[in-house]
C-alpha positions in Angstrom: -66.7 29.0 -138.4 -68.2 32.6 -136.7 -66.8 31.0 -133.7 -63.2 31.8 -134.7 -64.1 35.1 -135.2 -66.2 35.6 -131.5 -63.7 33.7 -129.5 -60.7 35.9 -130.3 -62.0 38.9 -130.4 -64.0 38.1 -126.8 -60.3 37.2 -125.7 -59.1 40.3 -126.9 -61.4 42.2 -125.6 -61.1 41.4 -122.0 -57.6 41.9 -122.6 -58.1 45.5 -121.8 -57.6 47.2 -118.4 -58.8 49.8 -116.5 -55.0 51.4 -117.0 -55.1 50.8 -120.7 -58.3 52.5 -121.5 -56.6 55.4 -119.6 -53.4 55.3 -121.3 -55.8 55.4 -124.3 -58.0 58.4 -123.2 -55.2 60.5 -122.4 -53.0 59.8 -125.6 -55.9 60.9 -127.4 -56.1 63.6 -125.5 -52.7 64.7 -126.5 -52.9 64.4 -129.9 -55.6 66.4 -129.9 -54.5 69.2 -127.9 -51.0 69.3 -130.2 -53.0 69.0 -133.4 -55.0 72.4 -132.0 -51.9 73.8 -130.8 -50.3 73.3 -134.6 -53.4 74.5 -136.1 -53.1 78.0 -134.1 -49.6 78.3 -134.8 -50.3 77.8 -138.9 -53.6 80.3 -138.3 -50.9 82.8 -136.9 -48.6 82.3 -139.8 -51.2 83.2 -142.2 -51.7 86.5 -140.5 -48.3 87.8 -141.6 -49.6 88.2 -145.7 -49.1 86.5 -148.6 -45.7 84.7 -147.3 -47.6 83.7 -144.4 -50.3 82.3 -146.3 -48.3 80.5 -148.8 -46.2 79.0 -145.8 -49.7 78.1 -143.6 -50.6 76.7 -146.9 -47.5 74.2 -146.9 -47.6 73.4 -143.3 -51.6 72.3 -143.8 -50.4 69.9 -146.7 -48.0 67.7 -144.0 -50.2 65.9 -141.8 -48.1 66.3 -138.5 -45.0 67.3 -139.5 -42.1 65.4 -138.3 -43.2 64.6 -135.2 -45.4 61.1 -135.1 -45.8 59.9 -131.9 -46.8 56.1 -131.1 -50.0 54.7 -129.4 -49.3 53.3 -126.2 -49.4 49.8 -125.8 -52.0 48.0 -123.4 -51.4 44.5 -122.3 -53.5 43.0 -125.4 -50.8 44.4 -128.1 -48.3 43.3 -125.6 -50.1 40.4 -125.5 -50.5 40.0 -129.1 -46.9 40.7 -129.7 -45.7 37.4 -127.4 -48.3 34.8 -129.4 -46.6 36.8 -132.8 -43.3 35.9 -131.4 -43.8 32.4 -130.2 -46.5 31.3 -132.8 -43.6 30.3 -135.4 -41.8 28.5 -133.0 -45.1 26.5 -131.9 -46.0 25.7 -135.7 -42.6 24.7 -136.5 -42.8 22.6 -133.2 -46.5 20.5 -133.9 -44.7 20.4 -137.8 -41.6 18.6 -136.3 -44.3 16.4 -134.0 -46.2 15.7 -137.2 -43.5 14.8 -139.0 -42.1 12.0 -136.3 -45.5 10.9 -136.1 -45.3 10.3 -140.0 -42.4 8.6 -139.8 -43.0 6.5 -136.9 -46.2 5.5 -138.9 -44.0 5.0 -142.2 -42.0 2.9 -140.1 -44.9 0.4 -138.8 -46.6 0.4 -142.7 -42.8 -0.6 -144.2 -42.5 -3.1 -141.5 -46.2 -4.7 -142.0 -45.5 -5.1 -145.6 -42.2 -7.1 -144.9 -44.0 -9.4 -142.6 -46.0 -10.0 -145.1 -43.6 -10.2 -148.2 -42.2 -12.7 -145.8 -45.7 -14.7 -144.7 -46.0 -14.7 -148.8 -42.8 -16.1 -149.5 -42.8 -19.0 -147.0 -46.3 -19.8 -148.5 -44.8 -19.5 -152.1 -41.7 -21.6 -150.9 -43.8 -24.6 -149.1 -46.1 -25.0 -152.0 -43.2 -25.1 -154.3 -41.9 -28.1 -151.9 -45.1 -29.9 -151.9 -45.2 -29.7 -155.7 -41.9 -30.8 -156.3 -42.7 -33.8 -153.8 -45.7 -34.4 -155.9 -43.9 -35.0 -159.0 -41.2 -36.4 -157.2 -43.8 -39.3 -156.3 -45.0 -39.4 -159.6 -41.8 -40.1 -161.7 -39.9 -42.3 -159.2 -41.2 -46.0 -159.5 -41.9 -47.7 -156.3 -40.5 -51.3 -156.9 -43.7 -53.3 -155.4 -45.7 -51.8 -157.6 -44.4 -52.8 -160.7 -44.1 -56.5 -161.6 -41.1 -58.0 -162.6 -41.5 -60.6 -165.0 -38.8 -62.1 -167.4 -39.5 -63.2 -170.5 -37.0 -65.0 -173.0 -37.0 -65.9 -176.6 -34.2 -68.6 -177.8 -34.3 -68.7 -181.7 -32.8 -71.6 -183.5 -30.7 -71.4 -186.7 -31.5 -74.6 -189.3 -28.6 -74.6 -192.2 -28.9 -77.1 -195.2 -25.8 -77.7 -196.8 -25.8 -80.2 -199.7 -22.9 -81.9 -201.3 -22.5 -83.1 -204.8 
């Protein structure tokens, strides 16, 4: 884990160059010199009495006034600012990569299971057959095995009849 703290700032770091670190010193530099410069001009106003004071007074309550100058940027913001810009792009691209890869996967899992839906309903289907062969066997009579024998009764009527 510290090492994804070390590594960026050690890559930000080198980031820096000899112009940078210039461009640094010397806008430092400046706002040094015009924060002086303000700080005479408001000592001078409070010289002029108590509507000088008052007005130094409000002065020293805005920080710089309106003017607010910006930092120069070295190559690391610049830097910074191209991964800020193409970062989204790059996470929406390994999302869209991710999210083939799922479906591709999906795909292959669906497919598996119908192979084997299918493998389980040949199986299902054949021993069905061999079952209905089974009792098909059972309850049809093979003619050599059973014997045929005849057997017949003759009955005989006797009447009496008598005459008088």
């Amino acid at each position: 884990m510290k090492y994804l703290l070390i590594v960026p700032a050690l890559f930000l770091a080198a980031c820096s160059t000899k112009n940078d670190v210039a461009m640094n010193t010397d806008y430092q530099w400046s706002l040094q010199h015009a924060q002086q410069k303000r700080m005479d001009t408001i000592a001078e106003i409070a010289k002029q009495g108590e509507g000088g004071v008052i007005a130094a007074a409000l002065l020293m309550q805005q920080e710089r006034g309106q003017y607010n100058p910006q930092a120069p940027k070295g190559s690391g913001d610049k830097f910074l600012e191209t991964v800020a810009a193409i970062a989204p792009a790059i996470g929406n691209t390994l999302i869209g990569v991710g999210q083939i890869g799922a479906t591709v996967y999906a795909a292959e899992v669906q497919k598996d299971i119908a192979i084997n839906n299918s493998n389980n309903n040949a199986e299902v289907t054949m021993h069905t057959n061999d079952t209905m062969a089974g009792i098909a066997e059972v309850t049809i009579v093979d003619p050599s095995v059973v014997e045929t024998s005849t057997t017949t009764t003759t009955t005989t009527s006797n009447t009496t009849t008598t005459n008088n």
